[in-house]
VOLO-598032 format. One record per residue (C-alpha): y, x, z; residue number from 1. Coordinates in nm, 3 decimals. Example, Ala and Ser with C-alpha at 12.3 -4.5 7.8 and 13.67 -1.06 7.14 Angstrom:
// residues 2
yy	xx	zz	i
-0.450	1.230	0.780	1
-0.106	1.367	0.714	2
This chain:
// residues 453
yy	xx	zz	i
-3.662	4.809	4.153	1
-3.614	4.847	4.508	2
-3.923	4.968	4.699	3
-3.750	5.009	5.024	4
-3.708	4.738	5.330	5
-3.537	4.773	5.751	6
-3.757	4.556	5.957	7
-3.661	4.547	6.335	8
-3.441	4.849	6.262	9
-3.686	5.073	6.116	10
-3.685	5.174	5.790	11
-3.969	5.196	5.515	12
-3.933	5.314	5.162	13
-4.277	5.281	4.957	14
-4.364	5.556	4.699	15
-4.455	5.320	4.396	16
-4.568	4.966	4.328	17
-4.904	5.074	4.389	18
-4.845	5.209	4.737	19
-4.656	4.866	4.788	20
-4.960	4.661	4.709	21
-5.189	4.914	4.945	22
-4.989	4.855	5.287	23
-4.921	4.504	5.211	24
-5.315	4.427	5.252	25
-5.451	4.246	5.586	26
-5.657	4.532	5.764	27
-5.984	4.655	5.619	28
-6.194	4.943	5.728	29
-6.210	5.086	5.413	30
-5.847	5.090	5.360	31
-5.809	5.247	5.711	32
-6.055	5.511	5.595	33
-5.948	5.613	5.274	34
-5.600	5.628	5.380	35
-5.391	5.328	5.182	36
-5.377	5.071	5.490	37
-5.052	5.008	5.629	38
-4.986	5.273	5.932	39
-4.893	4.982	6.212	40
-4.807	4.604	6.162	41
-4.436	4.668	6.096	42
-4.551	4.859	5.789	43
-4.744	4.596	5.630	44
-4.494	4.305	5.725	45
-4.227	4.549	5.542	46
-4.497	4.584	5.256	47
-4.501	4.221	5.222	48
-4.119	4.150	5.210	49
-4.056	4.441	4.911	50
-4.401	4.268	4.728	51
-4.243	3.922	4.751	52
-3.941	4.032	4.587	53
-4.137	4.193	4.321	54
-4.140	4.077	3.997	55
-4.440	3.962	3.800	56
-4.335	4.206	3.511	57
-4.351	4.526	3.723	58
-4.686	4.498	3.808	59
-4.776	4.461	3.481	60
-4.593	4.799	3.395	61
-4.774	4.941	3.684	62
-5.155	4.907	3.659	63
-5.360	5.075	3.983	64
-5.514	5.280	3.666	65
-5.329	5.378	3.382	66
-5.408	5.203	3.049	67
-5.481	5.571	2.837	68
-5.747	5.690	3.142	69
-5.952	5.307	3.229	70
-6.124	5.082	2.964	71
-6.076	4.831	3.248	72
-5.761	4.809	3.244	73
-5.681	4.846	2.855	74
-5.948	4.519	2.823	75
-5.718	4.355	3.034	76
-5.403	4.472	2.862	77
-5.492	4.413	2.532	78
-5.675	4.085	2.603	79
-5.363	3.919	2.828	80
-5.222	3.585	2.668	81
-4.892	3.631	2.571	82
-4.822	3.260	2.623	83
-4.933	3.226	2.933	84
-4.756	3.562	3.076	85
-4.462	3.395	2.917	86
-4.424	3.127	3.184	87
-4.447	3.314	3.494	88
-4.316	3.638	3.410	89
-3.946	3.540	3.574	90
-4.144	3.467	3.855	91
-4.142	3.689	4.140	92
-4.458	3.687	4.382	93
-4.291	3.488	4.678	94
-4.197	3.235	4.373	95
-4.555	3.275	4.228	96
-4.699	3.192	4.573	97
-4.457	2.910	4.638	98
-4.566	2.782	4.321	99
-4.919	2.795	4.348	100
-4.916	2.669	4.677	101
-4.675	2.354	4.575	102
-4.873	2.026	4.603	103
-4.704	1.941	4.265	104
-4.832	2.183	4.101	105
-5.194	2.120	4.013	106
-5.515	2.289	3.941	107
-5.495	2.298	3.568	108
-5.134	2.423	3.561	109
-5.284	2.689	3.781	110
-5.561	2.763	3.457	111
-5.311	2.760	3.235	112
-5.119	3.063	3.343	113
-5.413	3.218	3.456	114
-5.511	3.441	3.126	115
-5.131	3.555	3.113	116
-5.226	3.709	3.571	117
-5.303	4.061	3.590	118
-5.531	4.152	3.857	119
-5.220	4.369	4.044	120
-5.038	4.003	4.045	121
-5.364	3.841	4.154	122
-5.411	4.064	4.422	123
-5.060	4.083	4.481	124
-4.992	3.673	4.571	125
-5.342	3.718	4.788	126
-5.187	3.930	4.959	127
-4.888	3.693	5.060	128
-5.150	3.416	5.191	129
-5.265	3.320	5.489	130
-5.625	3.198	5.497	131
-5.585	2.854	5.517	132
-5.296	2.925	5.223	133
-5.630	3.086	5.061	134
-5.833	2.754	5.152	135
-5.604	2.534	4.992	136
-5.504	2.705	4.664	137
-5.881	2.765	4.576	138
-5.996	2.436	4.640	139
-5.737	2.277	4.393	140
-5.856	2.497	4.106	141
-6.205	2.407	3.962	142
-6.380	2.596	3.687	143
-6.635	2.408	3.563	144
-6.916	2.617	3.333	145
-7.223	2.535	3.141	146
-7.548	2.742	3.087	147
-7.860	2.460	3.119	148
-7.635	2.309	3.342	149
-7.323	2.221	3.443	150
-7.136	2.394	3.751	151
-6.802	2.346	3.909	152
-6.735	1.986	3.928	153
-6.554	1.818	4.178	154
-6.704	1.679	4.493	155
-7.025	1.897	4.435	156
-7.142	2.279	4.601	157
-7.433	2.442	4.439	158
-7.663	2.752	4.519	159
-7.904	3.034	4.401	160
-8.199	3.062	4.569	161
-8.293	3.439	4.657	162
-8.662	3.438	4.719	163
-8.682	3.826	4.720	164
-9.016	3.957	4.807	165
-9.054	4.346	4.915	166
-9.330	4.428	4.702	167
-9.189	4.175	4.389	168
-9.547	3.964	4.399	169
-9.457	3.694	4.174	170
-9.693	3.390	4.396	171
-9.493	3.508	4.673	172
-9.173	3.442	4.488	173
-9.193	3.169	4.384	174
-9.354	3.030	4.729	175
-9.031	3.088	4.864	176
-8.833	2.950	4.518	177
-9.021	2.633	4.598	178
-8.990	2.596	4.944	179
-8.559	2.674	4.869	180
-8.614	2.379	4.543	181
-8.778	2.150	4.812	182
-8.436	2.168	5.044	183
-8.241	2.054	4.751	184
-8.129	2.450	4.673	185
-8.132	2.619	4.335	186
-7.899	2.438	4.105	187
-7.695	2.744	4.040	188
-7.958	2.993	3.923	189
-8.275	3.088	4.048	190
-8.227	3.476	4.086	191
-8.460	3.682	4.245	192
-8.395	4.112	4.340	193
-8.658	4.313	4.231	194
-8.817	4.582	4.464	195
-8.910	4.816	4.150	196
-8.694	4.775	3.850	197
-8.913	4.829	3.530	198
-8.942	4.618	3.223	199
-9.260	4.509	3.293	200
-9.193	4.399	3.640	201
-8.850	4.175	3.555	202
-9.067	4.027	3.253	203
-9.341	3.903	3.514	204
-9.103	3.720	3.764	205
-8.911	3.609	3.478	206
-9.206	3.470	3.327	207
-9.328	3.330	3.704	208
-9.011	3.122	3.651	209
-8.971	3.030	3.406	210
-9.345	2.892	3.403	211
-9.221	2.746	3.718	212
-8.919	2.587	3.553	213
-9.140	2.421	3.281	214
-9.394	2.261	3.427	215
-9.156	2.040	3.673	216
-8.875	2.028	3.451	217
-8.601	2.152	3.676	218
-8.246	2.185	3.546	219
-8.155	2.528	3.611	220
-8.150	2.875	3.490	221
-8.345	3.194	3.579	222
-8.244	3.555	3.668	223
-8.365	3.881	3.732	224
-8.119	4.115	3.912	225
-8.220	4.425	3.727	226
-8.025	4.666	3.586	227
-7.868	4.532	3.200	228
-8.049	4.790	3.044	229
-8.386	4.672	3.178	230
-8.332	4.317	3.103	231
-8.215	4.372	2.766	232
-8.547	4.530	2.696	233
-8.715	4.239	2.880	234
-8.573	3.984	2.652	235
-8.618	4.192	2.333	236
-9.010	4.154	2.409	237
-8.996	3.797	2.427	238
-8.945	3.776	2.821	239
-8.745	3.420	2.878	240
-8.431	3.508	3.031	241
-8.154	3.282	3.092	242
-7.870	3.443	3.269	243
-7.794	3.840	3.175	244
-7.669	4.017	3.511	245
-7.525	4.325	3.600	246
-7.327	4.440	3.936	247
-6.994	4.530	3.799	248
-6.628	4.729	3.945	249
-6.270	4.764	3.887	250
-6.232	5.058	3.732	251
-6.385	5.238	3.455	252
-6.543	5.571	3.670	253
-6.693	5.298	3.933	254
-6.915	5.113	3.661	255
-7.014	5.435	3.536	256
-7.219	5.468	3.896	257
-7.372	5.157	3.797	258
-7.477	5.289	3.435	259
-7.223	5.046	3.259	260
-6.916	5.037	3.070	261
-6.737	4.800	2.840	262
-6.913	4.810	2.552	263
-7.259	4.791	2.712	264
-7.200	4.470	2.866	265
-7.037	4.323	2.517	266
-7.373	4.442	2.373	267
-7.539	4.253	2.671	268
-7.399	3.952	2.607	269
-7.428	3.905	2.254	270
-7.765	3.969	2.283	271
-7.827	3.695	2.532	272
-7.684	3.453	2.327	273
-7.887	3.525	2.035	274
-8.214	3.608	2.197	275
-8.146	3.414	2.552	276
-8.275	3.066	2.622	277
-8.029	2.929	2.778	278
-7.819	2.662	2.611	279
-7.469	2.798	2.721	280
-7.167	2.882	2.646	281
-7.131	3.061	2.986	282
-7.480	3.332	2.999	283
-7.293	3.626	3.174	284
-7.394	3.689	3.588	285
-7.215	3.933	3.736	286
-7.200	4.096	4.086	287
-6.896	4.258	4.285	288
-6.778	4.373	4.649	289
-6.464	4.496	4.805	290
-6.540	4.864	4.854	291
-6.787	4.915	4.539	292
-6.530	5.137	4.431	293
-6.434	5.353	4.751	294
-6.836	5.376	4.810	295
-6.885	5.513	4.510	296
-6.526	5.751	4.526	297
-6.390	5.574	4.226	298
-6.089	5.349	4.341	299
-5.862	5.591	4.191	300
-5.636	5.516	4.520	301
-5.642	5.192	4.536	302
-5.734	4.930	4.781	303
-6.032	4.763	4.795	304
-5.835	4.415	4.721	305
-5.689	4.544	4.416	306
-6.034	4.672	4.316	307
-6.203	4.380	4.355	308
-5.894	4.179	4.154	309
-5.977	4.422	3.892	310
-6.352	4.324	3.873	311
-6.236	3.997	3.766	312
-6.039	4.083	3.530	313
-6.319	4.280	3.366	314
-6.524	3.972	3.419	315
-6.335	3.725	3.297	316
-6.359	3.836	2.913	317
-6.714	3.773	2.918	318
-6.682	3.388	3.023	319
-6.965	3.435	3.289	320
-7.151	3.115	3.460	321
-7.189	3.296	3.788	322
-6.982	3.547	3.989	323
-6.989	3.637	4.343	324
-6.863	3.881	4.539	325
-7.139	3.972	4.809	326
-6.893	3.998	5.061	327
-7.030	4.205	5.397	328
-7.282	4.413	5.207	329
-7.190	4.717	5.226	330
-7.147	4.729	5.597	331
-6.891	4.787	5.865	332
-6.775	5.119	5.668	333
-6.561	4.872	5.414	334
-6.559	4.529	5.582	335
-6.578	4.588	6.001	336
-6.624	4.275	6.202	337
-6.675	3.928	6.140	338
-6.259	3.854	6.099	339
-6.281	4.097	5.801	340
-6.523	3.929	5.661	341
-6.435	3.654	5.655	342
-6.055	3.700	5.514	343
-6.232	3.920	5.236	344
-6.445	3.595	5.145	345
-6.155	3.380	5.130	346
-5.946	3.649	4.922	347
-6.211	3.703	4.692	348
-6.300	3.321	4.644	349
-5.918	3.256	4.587	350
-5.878	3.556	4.333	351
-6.196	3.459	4.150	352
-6.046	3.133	4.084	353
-5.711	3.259	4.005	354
-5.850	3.511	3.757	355
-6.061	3.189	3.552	356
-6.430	3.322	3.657	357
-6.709	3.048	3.860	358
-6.652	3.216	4.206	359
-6.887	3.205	4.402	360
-6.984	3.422	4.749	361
-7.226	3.549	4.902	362
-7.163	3.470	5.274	363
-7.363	3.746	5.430	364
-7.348	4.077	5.685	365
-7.545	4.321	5.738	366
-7.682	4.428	6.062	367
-7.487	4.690	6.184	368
-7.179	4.485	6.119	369
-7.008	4.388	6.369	370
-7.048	4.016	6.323	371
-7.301	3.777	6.430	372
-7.417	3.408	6.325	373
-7.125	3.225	6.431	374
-6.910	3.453	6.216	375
-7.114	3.351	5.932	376
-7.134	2.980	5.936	377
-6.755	2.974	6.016	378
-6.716	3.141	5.662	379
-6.953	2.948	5.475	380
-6.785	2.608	5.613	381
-6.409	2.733	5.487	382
-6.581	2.892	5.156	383
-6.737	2.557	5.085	384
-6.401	2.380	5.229	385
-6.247	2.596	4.967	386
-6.453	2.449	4.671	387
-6.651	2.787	4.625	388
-6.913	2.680	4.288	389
-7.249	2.836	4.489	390
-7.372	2.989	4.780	391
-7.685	3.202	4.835	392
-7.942	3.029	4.995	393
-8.225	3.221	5.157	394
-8.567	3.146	5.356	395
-8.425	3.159	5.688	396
-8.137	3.356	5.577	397
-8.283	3.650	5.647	398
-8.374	3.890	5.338	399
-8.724	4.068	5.384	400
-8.631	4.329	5.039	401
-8.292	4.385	5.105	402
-8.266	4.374	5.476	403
-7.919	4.162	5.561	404
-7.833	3.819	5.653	405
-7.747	3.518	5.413	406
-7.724	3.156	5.394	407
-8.034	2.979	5.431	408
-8.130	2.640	5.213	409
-8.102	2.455	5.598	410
-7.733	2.574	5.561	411
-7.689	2.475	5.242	412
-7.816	2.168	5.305	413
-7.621	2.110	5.631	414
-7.310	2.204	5.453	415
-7.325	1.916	5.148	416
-7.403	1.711	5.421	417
-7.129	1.800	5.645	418
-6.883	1.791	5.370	419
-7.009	1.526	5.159	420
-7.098	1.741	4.864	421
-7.358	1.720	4.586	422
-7.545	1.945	4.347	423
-7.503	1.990	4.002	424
-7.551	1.638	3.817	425
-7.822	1.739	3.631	426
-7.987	1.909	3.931	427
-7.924	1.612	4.149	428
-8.097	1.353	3.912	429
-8.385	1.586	3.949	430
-8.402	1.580	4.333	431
-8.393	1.203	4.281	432
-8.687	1.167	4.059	433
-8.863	1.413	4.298	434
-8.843	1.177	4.572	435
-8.650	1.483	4.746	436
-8.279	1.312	4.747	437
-8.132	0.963	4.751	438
-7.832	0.790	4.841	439
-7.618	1.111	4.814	440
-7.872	1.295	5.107	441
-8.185	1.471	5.144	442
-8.502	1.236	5.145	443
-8.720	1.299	5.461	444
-8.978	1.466	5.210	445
-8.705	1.748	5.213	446
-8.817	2.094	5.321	447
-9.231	2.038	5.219	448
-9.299	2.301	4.925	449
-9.601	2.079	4.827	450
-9.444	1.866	4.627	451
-9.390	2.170	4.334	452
-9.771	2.274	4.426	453
C-alpha cells in the first residue's frame, strides 16, 4: 500500500491510512487546532492523490478506532452487508467517486451499496468532492421514511419547527409552533429544546403537543429534545411521544459525554416502538456535529469529517426518521467562517445520504462565527438544491433558549417556493384543507396563527 506521493517536486509520505484521510480534508478550524489538517495546500492535494488510489478494502482494515477498544465501530463491523461490500470492494476511491458521480449510475444503485460503505470510505470519497460534486450526488439519492408521515420524496423539502421558549412555558410554545404551522412549516417533526430537562417538564410540552396535534388533526410527529433517559421515563408514564431523540458521536468515549452508549439507545428504541405512538417504522431522532468529538477530547485523532461519517454509521442501525447534523453550532473553534460552514453542510448532507440515514441540516451559526446572513441563505439554497429531507425552521430564525441563528418558516417558505418544492403529502393535504396552501403555494392566509386558535 503505498502511502507516499512527489507533487511539484516535493515529497510526502503519510504515516497510516488514517493520517491519509486527516490531511486530505478541506480546511477546518478544528482540524487546524487539534493538529490533523494538512500543513499547506501541497499537503492536502498530495493527501488526495495517495486517497484516490486507495482501495475500498484498506479502509476497512483500518478503522479511525480499532474494533477491540469502540462499540462504534464493532456495530459497524459486525453489522456491514457482505453483499453489498462485495460490489465495490475492487473499487478504489477515485473509481468510487467516478462512480457515484456517473449520471448512469442512479440513486438506488447508490442505496444498494450503501450498507456494504464504511464511514472511513464515506468520508473518504467526501473528501474527493467538490461542493457542487457534493450538490449533485446527494440530490440523486432519496431516502424516503415513515413515522405518521412520510418524508423524503421527490420534488418535496420539509421542516421541524423549533419553537424553543427560555423558560419551557408550554402556551408560549406552542404560540410559536402555530405561528411556524401557519407558514406551511412542521411536516418533519415538531421538536421543541427544553430549558430544564426533567420528566415532568418533557411530559408537559409533550402533552401541549400533542393536545395541539389532536384537536386540528395535523400529520406530523412530536419531540422533546431531552436527554433518552428522561424521555424514556416520560413515555413509561403515559407521556405521548412520537419520535425518541438523543444527540449522538462517532466514537464510543464521545457518547459517553452525552450519557449514551450502544445498548442504551437499542433499549431506547425498542421501547418507542412498543410504548410510542407513532405509527412508524422509522421512530429514532438523532443529533450530530463535526467537532462533537474534538469538543468533548474524544476523536481518538481523527478528523472531525471522519467523526461525523462515523455518527452515521452508528445511526444508521437504528433506521431513524430524522437526522441532522447542526452544522455551525459549536462555533468558530470547529467550523470558522461562513465558507466552512457551508462545505461542512454539504459534506455532511452528502455523507448522510451515502450512509442510508434521512439527512437533514440544521443551517445555522452562532454569533461569534464568523459568518453572517448571506452565508446562511447561500447554504440553505444548495442544501435544499441538494434534496436535504428538512430544515429547521425558527420564529425569525433567531433562537431566544439557545442563543444562535437558524432558518426561519419565511425561509422555508421562500425556499419551496423558489425551488418548486412541497411538503410532505400528508402534510400538504392538510395545509389545503386549512385554507393555508393551494395550487402548489402558500394561500394569502399564510403566516396568521389564528387559524389554529
Amino acid at each position: 500500500m503505498n502511502l507516499t506521493r512527489a507533487v511539484r517536486g516535493r515529497h510526502y509520505s503519510f504515516a497510516s491510512v488514517k493520517d491519509v484521510l486527516n490531511r486530505a480534508g478541506e480546511e477546518k478550524s478544528g482540524d487546524r487546532m487539534a493538529g490533523l489538517a494538512a500543513r499547506d495546500a501541497r499537503e492536502r492535494v498530495a493527501a488526495k492523490q495517495v486517497l484516490a488510489d486507495l482501495p475500498l478494502s484498506a479502509l476497512r482494515e483500518n478503522p479511525s478506532i480499532p474494533y477491540e477498544r469502540d462499540e462504534v465501530t464493532r456495530l459497524v463491523e459486525d453489522q456491514l452487508d457482505a453483499e453489498a461490500y462485495g460490489i465495490v470492494r475492487g473499487f478504489t476511491v477515485g473509481e468510487l467517486r467516478e462512480w457515484i458521480l456517473d449520471g448512469r449510475t442512479t440513486g438506488e444503485e447508490v442505496l444498494r451499496i450503501s450498507p456494504g460503505l464504511t464511514p472511513e470510505m464515506v468520508s473518504a470519497v467526501t473528501k474527493l468532492m467538490t461542493n457542487l460534486d457534493l450538490m449533485v450526488a446527494g440530490a440523486k439519492v432519496r431516502v424516503v421514511v415513515r413515522c405518521n408521515s412520510t418524508l423524503g420524496l421527490p420534488g418535496r423539502v420539509s421542516s421541524r419547527v423549533q419553537a424553543n421558549h427560555p423558560t419551557d412555558s408550554v402556551e408560549g410554545i406552542l404560540a410559536g409552533v402555530r405561528e411556524g404551522l401557519s407558514y406551511g412549516t412542521g411536516d418533519a417533526v415538531l421538536g421543541i429544546n427544553p430549558a430544564t430537562e426533567s420528566v415532568e417538564n418533557c411530559a408537559a410540552i409533550l402533552r401541549g403537543l400533542a393536545g395541539l396535534m389532536e384537536r386540528y388533526g395535523i400529520p406530523t410527529q412530536a419531540c422533546v429534545l431531552a436527554h433518552v433517559r428522561v424521555q424514556m421515563e416520560a413515555l413509561r408514564r403515559g407521556a405521548p411521544l412520537d419520535l425518541m431523540f438523543q444527540s449522538i458521536a462517532g466514537a464510543e468515549k464521545a457518547n459517553r459525554h452525552f450519557g449514551v452508549d450502544v445498548a442504551l439507545l437499542k433499549e431506547a428504541w425498542a421501547m418507542t416502538t412498543e410504548l410510542g405512538r407513532a405509527r412508524g417504522p422509522n421512530v429514532m431522532y438523532f443529533e450530530t456535529g463535526e467537532g462533537t468529538a474534538l469538543s468533548a477530547d474524544a476523536h481518538e485523532g481523527t478528523d472531525q469529517l471522519t467523526m461525523e461519517a462515523r455518527a452515521y454509521g452508528l445511526a444508521r442501525h437504528f433506521q431513524p426518521f430524522l437526522v441532522n447534523s447542526v452544522v455551525g453550532f459549536i462555533g468558530p473553534e470547529y467550523l470558522y467562517d461562513g465558507k466552512q460552514i457551508l462545505r461542512a453542510g454539504l459534506e455532511d448532507h452528502f455523507m448522510g445520504k451515502l450512509s442510508g440515514i434521512s439527512m437533514g441540516c440544521d443551517d445555522c451559526y452562532t454569533n461569534h462565527a464568523v459568518a453572517d446572513q448571506n452565508d446562511h441563505d447561500t447554504l440553505a439554497v444548495c442544501l435544499v438544491a441538494a434534496g436535504v429531507n428538512y430544515l429547521m425552521s425558527l420564529p425569525m430564525g433567531d433562537d431566544v433558549m439557545l442563543n444562535y441563528q437558524s432558518t426561519s418558516f419565511h425561509d422555508n417558505a421562500a425556499l419551496r417556493e423558489l425551488l418548486r418544492l412541497r411538503p410532505t403529502p400528508e402534510f400538504e393535504g392538510w395545509l389545503v384543507r386549512m385554507g393555508l396552501w393551494e395550487d402548489g403555494r402558500l394561500t394569502g392566509r399564510a403566516g396568521d396563527p389564528t387559524v389554529l386558535v
